[in-house]
C-alpha positions in Angstrom: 79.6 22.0 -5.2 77.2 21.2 -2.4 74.0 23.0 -1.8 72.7 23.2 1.5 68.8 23.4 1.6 67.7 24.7 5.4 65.7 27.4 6.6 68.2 28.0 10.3 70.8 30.4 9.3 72.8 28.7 12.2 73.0 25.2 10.7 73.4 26.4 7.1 76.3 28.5 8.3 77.6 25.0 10.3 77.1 23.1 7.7 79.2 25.1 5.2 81.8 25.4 7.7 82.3 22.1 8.0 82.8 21.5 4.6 85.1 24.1 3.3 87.2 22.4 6.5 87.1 19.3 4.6 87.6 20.6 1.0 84.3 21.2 -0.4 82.2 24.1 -1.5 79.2 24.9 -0.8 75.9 27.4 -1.3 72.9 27.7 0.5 68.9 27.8 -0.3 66.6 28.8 2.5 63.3 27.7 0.4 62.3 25.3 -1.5 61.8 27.5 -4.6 65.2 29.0 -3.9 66.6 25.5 -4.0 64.8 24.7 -7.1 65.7 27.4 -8.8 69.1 27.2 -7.9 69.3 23.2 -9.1 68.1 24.8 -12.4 70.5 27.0 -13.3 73.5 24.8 -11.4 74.9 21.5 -11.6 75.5 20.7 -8.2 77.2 17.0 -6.8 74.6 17.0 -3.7 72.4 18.1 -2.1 71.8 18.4 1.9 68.2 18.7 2.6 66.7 19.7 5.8 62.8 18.0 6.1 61.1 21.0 7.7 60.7 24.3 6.5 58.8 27.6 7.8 58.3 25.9 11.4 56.3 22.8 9.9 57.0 19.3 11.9 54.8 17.0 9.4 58.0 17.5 7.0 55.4 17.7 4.2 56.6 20.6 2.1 60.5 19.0 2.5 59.5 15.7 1.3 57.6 17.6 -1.8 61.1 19.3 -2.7 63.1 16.2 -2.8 60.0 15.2 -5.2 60.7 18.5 -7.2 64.4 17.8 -6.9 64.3 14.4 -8.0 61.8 15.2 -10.9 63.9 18.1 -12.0 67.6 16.2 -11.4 66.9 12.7 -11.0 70.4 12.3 -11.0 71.3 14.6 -8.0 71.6 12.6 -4.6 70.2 13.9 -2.1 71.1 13.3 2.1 68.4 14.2 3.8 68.8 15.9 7.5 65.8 15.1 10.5 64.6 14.7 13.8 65.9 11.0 15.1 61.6 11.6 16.3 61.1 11.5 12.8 62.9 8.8 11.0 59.7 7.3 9.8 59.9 10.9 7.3 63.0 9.6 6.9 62.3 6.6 5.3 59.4 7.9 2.9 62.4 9.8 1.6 64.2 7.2 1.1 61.2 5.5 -0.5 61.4 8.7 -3.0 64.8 8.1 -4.2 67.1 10.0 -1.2 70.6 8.9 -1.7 70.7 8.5 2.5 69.6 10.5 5.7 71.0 12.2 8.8 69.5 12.2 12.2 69.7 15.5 14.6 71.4 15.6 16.6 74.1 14.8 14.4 77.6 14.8 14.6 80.5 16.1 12.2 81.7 12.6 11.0 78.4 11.7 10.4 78.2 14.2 7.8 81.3 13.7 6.7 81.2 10.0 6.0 77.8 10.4 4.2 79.2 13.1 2.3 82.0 11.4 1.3 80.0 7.8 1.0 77.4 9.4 -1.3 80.0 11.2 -3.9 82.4 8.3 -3.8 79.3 6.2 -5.0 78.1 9.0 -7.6 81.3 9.1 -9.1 82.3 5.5 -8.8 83.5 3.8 -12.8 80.8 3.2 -14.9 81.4 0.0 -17.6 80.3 0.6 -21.0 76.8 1.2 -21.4 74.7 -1.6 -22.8 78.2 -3.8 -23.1 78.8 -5.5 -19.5 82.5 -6.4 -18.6 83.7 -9.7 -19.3 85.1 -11.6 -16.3 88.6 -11.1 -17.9 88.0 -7.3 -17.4 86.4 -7.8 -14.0 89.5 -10.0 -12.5 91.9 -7.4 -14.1 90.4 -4.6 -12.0 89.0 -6.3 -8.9 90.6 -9.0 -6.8 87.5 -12.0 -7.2 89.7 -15.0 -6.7 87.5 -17.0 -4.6 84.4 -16.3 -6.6 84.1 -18.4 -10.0 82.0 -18.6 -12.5 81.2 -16.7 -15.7 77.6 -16.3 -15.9 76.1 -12.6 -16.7 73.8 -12.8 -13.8 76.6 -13.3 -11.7 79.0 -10.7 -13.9 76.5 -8.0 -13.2 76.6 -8.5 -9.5 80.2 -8.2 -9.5 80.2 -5.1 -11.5 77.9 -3.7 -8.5 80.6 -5.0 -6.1 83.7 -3.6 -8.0 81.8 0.2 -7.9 81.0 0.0 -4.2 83.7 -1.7 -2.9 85.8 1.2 -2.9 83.2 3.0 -0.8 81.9 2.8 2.6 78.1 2.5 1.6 76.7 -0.5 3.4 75.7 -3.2 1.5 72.8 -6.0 1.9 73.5 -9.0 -0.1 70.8 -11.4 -0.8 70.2 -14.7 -2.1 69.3 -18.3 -1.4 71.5 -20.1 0.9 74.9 -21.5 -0.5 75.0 -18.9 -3.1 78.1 -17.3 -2.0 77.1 -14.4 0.3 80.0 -14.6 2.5 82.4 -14.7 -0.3 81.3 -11.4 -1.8 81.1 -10.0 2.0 85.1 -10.9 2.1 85.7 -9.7 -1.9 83.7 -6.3 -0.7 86.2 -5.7 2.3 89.4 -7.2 -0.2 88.7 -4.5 -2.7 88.4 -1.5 -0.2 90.6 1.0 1.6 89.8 -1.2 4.9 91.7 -4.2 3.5 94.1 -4.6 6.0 92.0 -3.9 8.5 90.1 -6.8 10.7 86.7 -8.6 8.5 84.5 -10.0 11.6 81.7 -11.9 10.9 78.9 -12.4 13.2 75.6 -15.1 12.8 73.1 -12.7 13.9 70.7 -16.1 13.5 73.2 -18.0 16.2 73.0 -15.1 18.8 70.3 -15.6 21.6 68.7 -12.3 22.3 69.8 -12.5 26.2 73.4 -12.3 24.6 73.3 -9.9 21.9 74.2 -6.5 23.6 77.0 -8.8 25.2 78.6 -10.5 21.5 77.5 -7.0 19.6 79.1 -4.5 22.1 81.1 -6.2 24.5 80.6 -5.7 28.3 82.5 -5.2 31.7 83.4 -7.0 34.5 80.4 -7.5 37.0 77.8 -6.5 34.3 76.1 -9.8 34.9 76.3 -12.6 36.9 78.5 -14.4 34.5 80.5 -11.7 33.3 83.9 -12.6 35.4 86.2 -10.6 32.7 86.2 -7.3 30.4 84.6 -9.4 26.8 85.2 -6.7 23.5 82.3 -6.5 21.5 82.4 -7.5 17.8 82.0 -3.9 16.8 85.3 -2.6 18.4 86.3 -6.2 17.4 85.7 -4.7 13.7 87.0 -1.1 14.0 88.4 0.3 11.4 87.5 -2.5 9.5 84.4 -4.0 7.8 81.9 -6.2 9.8 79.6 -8.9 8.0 76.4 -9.5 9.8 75.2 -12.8 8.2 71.4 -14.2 8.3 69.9 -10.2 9.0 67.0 -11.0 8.7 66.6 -13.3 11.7 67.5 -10.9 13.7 64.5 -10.3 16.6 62.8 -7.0 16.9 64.3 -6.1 20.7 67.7 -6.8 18.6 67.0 -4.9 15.8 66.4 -1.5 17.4 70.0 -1.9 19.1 71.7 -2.6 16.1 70.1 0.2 14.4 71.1 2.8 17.0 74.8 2.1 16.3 74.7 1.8 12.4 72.9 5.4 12.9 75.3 7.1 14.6 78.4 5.0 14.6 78.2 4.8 18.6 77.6 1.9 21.2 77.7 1.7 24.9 79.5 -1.2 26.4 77.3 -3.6 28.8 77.9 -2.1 32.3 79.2 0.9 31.1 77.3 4.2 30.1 80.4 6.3 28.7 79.4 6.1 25.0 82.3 4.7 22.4 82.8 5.8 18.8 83.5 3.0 15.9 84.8 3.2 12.5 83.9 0.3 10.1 81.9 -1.0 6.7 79.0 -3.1 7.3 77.9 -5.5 5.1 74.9 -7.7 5.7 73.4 -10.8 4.3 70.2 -12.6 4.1 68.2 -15.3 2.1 65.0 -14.0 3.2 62.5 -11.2 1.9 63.1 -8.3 3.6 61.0 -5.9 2.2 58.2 -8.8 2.6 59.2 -8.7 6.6 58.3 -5.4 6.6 55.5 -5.4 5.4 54.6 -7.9 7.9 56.2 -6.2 10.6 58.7 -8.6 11.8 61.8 -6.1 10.2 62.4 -2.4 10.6 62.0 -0.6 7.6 64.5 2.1 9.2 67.1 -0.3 9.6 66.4 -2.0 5.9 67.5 1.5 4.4 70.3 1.7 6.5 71.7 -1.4 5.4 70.4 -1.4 1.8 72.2 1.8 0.6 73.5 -0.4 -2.2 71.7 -4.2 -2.5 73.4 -7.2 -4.4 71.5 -10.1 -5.3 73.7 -13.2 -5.9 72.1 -15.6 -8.7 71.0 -19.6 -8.0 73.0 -22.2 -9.1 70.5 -23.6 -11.1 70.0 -20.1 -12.8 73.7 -20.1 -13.9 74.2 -24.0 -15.2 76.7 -23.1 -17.5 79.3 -22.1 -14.6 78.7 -25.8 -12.8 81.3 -27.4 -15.0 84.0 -24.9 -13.6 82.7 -25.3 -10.2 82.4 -28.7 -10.3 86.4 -29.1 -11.0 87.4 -26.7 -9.1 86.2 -28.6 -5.9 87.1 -31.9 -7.3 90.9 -30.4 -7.3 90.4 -29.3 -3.8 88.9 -32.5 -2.8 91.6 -34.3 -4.5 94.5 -32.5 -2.5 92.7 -32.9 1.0 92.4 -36.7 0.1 95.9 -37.4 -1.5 94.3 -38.7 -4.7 95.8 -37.7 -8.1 94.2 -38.1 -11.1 90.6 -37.6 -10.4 88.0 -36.3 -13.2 84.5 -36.0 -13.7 82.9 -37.8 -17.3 81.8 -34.8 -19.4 78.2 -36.8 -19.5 78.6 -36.5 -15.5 79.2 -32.8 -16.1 75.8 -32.5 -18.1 74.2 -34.6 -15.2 75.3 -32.0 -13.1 74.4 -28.6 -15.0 70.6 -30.1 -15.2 70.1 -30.4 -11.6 68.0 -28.2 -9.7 70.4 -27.8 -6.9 68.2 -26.5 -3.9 71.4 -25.8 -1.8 73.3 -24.1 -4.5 77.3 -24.1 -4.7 77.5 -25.8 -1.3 75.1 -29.0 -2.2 77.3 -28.7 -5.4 80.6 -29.2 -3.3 79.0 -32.1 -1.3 78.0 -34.1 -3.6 81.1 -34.1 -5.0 82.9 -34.9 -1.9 81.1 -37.7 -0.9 81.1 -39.1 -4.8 84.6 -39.2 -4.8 84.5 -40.7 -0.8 81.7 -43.4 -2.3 82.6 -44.6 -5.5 86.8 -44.7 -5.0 86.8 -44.2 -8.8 89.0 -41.9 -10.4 86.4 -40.7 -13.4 83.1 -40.1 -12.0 80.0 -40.7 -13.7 76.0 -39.9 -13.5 75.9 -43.8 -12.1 78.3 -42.5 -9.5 76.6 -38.8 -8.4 72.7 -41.3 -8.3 74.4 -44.1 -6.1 75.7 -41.7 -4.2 72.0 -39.9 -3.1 70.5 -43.1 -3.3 72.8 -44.2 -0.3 72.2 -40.7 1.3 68.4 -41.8 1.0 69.2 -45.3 2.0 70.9 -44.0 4.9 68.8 -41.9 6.3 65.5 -43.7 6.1 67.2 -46.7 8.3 68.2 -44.3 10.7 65.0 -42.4 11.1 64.2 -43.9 14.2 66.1 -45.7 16.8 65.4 -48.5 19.3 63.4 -47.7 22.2 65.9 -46.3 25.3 68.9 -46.5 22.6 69.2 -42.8 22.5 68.2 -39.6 25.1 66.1 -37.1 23.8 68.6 -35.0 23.2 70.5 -36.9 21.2 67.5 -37.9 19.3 66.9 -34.3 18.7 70.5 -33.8 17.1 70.4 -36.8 15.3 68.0 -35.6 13.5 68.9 -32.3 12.6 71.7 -33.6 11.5 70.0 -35.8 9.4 68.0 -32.9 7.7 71.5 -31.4 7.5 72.4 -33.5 5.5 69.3 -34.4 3.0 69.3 -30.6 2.8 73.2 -29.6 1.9 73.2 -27.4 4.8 70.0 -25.3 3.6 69.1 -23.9 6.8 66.1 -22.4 5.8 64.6 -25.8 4.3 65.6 -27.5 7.9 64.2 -25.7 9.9 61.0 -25.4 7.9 61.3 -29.7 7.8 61.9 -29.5 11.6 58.6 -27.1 12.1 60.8 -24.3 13.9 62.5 -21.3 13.1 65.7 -20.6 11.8 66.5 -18.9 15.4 65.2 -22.1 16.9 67.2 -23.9 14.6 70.4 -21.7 15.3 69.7 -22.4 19.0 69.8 -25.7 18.7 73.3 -25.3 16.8 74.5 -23.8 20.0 73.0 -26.2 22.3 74.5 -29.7 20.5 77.4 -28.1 19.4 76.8 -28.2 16.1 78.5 -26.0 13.4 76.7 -25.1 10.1 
């Protein structure tokens, strides 16, 4: 049962048309002390709330009854129906616990899909309380091939993951860089309903802002001077799919307002065309950075941040999980072995210790790399601590006779990729500790990625 909360007899009576069409039922408060009332003596599975009541526009008295419904049900979710003017009311909802909100004018999916997002999440399986699933349990219901690692830091964020998956509720996950993000993006979209559709994944941090209506939403022939050919956008790209939008929060303001339009209301206009299109898909974001700390700075909407953080995941640090570097550590010693045709290759279990005490600032992916060019280096088939040490020292070694070359022996520009390259590789692909070494931004950095070529 559904209660609708609204004070227009017309959009109460829409409303619970549109849901007996789709299955539900529904009853209808036209006050807030109806609607309290009502909550009392009912158990409802949600509630639609309308912010303005009795002709107000400061939405005060709605945002005190989602207090009074959360106080009296904490338990209920609550979507919360406004002005698109007024999404700022919107998101002090959300800051007091509503499950998601609905901008008018709204469409019929849009309900729909929230509707259906919200309960699917409500009643998603609960483990046992105060015993987590074992990884045994976990692989037995979800599909985490690609993720190892036994850790309960990391077993609780797959439990999150295995209850959302089989919804559509966007999902932000966060974490340092080489944690994993993308993995979990793909082991989100495995274990859904979209499965077999497309998983696109865009680097928001590698798109210039000139270009990102262009990559985002396609555009048409003769929208710009360079725009010889139709180009589809990676959002019809994604339809009926799931799209990943890595590094988030790089993404500039001008950008951010775009994106936000289309995660709003699930429509986009092609560049160089004004007939508005409709997509379908999951988005899942990623970021190593603070968003919540962005916003408060003012470099990140806090609009968009609820719309993508309806569910958050926060993947653990290596070196916060040391007792899963031994199974790491072999698994991509087995890979590395196959790419390289050598049989018989092992790490010393006093290497394996070596390993689990380092701090590992670029996480699974310094873990990999290390390993790789151990094996490359030393051209033993048991490697030791003495092996992983010679190996940085010659990273070290390396890279301070490199650091800078005879005069009129390199361009500029090639000096300028050298070294990023360079911090690259002393960093294990950290972007966000080479750009900060470089004194530029991550968008700089990604810039310069485009620029020389070079892949991260």
């Amino acid at each position: 049962m559904i209660l609708i909360v609204d004070d227009d007899p017309s959009i109460v009576a829409s409303l619970a048309l549109l849901l007996k069409q789709a299955g539900y039922q529904s009853a209808s408060a036209s006050t807030p002390a109806q609607a309290l009332a009502m909550i009392g003596n009912k158990d409802f599975e949600l509630a639609l709330q309308d912010m303005n009541f009795s002709r107000q526009t400061s939405g005060d008295e709605g945002l005190q009854l989602l207090k009074d419904i959360k106080l009296q049900k904490p338990e209920l979710p609550v979507i919360l129906i406004t002005a698109w003017g007024s999404i700022p009311l919107a998101v002090r909802g959300m800051r007091e616990g509503a499950a998601d909100f609905i901008t008018k004018p709204w469409t019929n999916q849009q309900i729909l899909e929230a509707v259906k997002t919200v309960l699917s999440l409500a009643k998603a399986p609960q483990w046992r309380a105060g015993c987590p699933p074992s990884r045994a349990e976990l692989d037995a219901a979800f599909d985490y091939r690609n993720i190892l690692g036994s850790d309960p830091k990391l077993l609780k964020a797959l439990e999150i993951l295995g209850r959302v998956s089989a919804t559509d509720a966007s999902v932000l996950v966060t974490g340092e860089s080489g944690t994993g993000k993308e993995l979990v993006a793909e082991a989100i979209h495995q274990n859904s309903a979209r499965r077999n559709g497309p998983f696109v994944k865009v680097n928001l941090g590698g798109i210039a802002t000139s270009l990102f209506e262009s990559e985002m939403f396609g555009h048409t022939k003769g929208a710009f001077t360079d725009a010889h050919q139709n180009r589809r956008g990676r959002f019809e790209i994604a339809d009926g799919g799931t799209i990943f939008l890595d590094e988030i929060g790089d993404l500039n303001a001008a950008s951010q307002v775009k994106l936000l339009r289309v995660l709003q209301d699930r429509t986009y206009e092609v560049l160089g065309s004004s007939t508005p299109r409709t997509v379908n898909v999951r988005v899942v974001s990623a970021t190593n950075r603070n968003l919540p700390e962005l916003v408060s700075r003012g470099e990140f909407r806090e609009d968009l941040l609820y719309r993508l953080n309806l569910i958050a995941v926060h993947l653990p640090a290596l070196r916060d999980r040391p007792g899963d570097v031994p199974e790491l550590a072999m698994y991509f010693l087995q890979n590395i072995a196959k790419v390289y045709r050598r049989s018989g290759l092992s790490i010393s279990p006093s290497a394996l210790e070596w390993l689990q005490h380092r701090e590992w600032p670029g996480n699974v992916r310094q873990l990999r790399h290390l390993i790789e060019r151990a094996v490359l280096i030393a051209q033993v088939d048991e490697l030791r601590p003495a092996d992983f040490l010679h190996t940085l020292e010659m990273e070290a070694v390396g890279s301070r006779r490199e650091s800078m070359p005879d005069p009129g022996a390199m361009t500029m520009d090639e000096m300028e990729r050298a070294m990023i390259l360079r911090c690259m590789n002393h960093f294990s692909g950290n972007i966000t500790k080479v750009a900060e070494s470089l004194g530029m931004s991550r968008a700089a950095l990604y810039r310069r990625f485009e620029k020389f070529g070079i892949k991260s």
